[in-house]
C-alpha positions in Angstrom: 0.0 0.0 0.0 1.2 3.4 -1.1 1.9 5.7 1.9 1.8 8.8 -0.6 -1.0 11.3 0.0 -4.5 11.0 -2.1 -4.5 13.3 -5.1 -5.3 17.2 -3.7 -4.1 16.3 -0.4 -1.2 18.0 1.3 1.9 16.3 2.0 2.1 16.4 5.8 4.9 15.0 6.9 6.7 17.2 4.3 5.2 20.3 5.5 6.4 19.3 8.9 9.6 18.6 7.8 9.2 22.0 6.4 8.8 23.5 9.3 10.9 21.9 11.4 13.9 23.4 9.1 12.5 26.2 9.1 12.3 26.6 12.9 16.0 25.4 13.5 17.3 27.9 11.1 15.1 30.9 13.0 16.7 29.4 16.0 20.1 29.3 15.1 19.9 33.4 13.5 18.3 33.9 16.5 21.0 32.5 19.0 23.5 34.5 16.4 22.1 37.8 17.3 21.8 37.2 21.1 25.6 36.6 20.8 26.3 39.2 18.5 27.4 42.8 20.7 25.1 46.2 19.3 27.8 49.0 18.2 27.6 52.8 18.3 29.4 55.4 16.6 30.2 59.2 17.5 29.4 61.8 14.9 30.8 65.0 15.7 30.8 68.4 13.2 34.1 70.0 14.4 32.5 73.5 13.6 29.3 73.3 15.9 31.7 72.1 18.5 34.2 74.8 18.3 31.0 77.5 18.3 29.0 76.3 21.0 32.0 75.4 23.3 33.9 78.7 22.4 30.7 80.7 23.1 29.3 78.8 26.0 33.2 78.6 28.3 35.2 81.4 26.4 32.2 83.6 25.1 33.3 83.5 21.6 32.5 81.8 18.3 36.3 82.6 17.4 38.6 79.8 16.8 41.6 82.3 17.3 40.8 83.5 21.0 40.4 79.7 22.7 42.3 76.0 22.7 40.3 73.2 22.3 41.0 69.9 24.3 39.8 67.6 21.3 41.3 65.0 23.0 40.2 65.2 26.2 36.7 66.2 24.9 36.9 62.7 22.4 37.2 60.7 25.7 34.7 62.6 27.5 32.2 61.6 24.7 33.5 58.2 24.4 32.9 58.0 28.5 29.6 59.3 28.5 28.8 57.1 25.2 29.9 53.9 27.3 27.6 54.9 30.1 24.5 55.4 27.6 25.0 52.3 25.4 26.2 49.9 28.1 26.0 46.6 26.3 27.6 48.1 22.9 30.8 48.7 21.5 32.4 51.5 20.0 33.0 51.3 16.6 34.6 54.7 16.6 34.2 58.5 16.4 34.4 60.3 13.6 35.2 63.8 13.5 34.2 66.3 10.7 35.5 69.5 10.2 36.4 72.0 7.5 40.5 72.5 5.9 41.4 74.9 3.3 42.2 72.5 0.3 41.6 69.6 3.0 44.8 69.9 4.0 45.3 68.7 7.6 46.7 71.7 10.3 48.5 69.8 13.1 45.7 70.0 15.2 43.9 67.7 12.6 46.7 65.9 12.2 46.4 65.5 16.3 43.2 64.3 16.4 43.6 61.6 13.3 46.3 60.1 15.1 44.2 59.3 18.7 42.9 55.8 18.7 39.2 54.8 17.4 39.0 58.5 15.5 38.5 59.2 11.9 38.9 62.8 10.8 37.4 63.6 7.5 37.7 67.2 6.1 35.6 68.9 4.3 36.8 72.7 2.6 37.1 75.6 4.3 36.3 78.7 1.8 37.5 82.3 2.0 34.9 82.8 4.8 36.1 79.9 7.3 33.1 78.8 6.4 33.0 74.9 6.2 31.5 73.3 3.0 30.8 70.1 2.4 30.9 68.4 5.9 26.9 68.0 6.5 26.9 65.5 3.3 30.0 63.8 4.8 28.1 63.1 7.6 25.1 62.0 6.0 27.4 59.7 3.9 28.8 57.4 6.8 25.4 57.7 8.4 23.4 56.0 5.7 26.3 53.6 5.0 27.0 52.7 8.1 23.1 51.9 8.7 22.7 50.3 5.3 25.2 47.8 6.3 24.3 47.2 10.1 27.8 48.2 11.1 25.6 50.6 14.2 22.5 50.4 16.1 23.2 53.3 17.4 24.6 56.8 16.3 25.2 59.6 18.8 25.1 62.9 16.2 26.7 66.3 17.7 25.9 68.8 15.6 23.0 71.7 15.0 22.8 72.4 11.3 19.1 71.5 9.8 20.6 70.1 6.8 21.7 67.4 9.0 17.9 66.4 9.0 18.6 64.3 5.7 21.4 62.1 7.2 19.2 61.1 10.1 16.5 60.1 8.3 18.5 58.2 6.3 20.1 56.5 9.0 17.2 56.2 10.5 15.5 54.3 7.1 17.8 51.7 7.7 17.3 50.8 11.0 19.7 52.7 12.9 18.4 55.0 16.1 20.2 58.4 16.4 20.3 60.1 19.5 21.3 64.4 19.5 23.8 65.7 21.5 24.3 68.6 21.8 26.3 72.3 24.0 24.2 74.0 26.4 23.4 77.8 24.5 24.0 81.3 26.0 20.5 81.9 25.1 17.6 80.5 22.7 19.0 77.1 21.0 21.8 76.4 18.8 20.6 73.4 17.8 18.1 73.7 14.6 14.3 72.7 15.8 13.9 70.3 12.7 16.5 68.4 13.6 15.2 67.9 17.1 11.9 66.8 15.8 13.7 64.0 13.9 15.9 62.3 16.4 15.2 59.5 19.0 16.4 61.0 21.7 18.4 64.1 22.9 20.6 65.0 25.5 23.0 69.0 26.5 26.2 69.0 27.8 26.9 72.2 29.7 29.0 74.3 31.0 30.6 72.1 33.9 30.7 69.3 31.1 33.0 72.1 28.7 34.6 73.8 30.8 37.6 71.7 31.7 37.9 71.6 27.9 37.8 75.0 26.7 40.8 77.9 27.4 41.3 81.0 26.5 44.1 82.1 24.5 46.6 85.0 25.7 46.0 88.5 24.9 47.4 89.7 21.7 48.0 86.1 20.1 47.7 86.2 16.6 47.7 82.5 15.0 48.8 82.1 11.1 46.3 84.2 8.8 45.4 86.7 11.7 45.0 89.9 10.7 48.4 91.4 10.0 47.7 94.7 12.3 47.7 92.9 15.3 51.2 91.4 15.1 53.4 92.1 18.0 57.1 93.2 17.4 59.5 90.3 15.1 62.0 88.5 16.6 65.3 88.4 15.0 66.1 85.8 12.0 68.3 83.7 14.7 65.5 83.3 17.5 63.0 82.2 14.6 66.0 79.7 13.4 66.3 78.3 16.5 62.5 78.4 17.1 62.5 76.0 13.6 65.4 73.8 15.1 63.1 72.9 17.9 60.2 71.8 16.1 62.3 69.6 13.8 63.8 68.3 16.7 60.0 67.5 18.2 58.9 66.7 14.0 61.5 64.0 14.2 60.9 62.4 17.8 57.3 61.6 16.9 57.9 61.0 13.0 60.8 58.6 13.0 63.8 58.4 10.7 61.9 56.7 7.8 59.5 59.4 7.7 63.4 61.9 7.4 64.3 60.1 4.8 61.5 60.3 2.7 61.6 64.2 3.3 64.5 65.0 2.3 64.6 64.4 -1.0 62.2 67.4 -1.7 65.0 69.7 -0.1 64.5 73.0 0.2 60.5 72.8 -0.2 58.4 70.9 2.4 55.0 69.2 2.0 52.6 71.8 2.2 51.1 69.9 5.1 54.1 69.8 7.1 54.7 73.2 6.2 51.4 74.7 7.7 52.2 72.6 10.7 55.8 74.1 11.0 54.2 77.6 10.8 51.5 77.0 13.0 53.8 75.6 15.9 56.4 78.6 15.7 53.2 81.1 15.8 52.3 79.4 19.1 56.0 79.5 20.3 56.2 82.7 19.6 53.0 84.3 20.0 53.0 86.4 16.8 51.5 85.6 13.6 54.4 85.5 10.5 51.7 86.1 8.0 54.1 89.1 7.1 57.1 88.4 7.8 58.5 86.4 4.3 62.1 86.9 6.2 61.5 84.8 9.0 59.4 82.2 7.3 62.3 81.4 5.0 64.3 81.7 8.4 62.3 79.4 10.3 62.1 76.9 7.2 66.2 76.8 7.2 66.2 76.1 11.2 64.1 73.4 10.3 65.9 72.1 7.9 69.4 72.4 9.1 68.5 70.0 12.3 66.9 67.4 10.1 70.2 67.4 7.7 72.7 67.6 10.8 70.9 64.4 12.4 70.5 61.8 9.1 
């Protein structure tokens, strides 16, 4: 006698055995994503940091007149990220902000090299105004979402045109949560992009503070304006001056990184270059904007260690 089923009659025992695969394989993608840890990442736009912080500790939106503790500020967000997302890791910070010609200054070049941070640059035009950052964002947003590398995206930032990345983010899944500085007055934080987000949280000024200093009267950093420079050193302080910043340029950068500068004697990378200047203006307190003399002068002191040590 034929055990098969009359004709128009289900199969049972292969609809069972049907669902019995089926229920294994929802058990074992289920025991996968018990086992599996959530992640986060940090969004931060550089140039909502810079103006809330500057305006909430120092009173000004003006890079020039404060320092910036990005490092300490990173951790501080990392911290308070670890506290928020308990059971999820960090997948890491990344941290937008704007470069003429998106060429890193030192202080970029700072930040890039802390651990778990990705600095992308965006331009910087005539205005230090930044273009190009908010689609950055909304670029590793959406991809990061599309491709479940997050659950989780902490966003600091203000601008409304941010709105787009977090719905995107959002479309795929992801939960984005606002962070944001505490304002003088009214909000610096744009009220469609509140409306959009899954939850929000201020830092304020005790949370800043320890982060934010004031810079000392009557220093002019490179591109300042040219009236406000104090009185020039001579050529041999600014030499020396450029001998000491090789000497630092060459404990943190190695010999291999020497030897492939050399070769390009007298002229330097333009990214080292803008670092060189930037250091000496902070040694010595006066912008060199211009002063074509000393540049050249600090460029030989700079040079003349490097060639004396290889």
């Amino acid at each position: 006698m034929s055990d098969a089923p009359p004709p128009g009659q289900p199969d049972l025992a292969s609809i069972a055995a049907g669902i019995e695969r089926t229920n294994e394989l929802l058990q074992r993608v289920l025991a996968e994503v018990a086992t599996t840890p959530s992640t986060h990442a940090i969004f931060v736009d550089a140039g909502y940091v810079y103006a809330a912080a500057g305006r909430l500790v120092a009173g000004t939106e003006d890079r020039r007149a404060f320092e910036l503790d990005a490092e300490g500020l990173i951790e501080a967000f990392i911290d308070k990220a670890r506290t928020i997302f308990p059971d999820s890791r960090l997948l890491r910070v990344y941290w937008y902000d704007g470069a003429r010609r998106r060429i890193h200054t030192s202080e970029q070049q700072s930040i890039a090299e802390l651990p778990d941070v990705k600095v992308r640059l965006g331009n910087l035009n005539a205005n230090n105004q930044q273009k190009g950052v908010d689609s950055l964002i909304r670029t590793d947003l959406e991809s990061l979402a599309r491709h479940r590398a997050i659950g989780d995206a902490a966003l600091i930032g203000g601008d409304e045109d941010l709105v787009s990345a977090v719905e995107a983010a959002q479309g795929y899944g992801a939960r984005v949560h606002l962070w944001g500085i505490e304002a003088v007055e009214g909000r610096n934080q744009a009220e469609p992009l509140l409306w959009e987000v899954d939850s929000q949280r201020t830092f304020d000024l005790d949370f800043c503070k320890p982060y934010v200093t004031r810079r000392p009267a009557g220093f002019e950093p490179y591109g300042a304006d040219p009236g406000q420079c104090g009185p020039a050193p001579s050529r041999d302080d600014v030499r020396f001056v450029g001998a000491q910043i090789a000497a630092r340029w060459l404990s943190s950068r190695g010999r291999e990184s020497l030897a492939e500068l050399l070769p390009g004697h007298p002229y330097l990378p333009g990214s080292v270059d803008q670092e060189l200047l930037i250091d000496a203006e902070a040694l010595l307190r006066l912008s060199l904007r211009t002063h074509a003399d000393l540049r050249r002068a600090l460029r030989d002191g700079f040079w003349e260690h490097l060639q004396a040590q290889y």
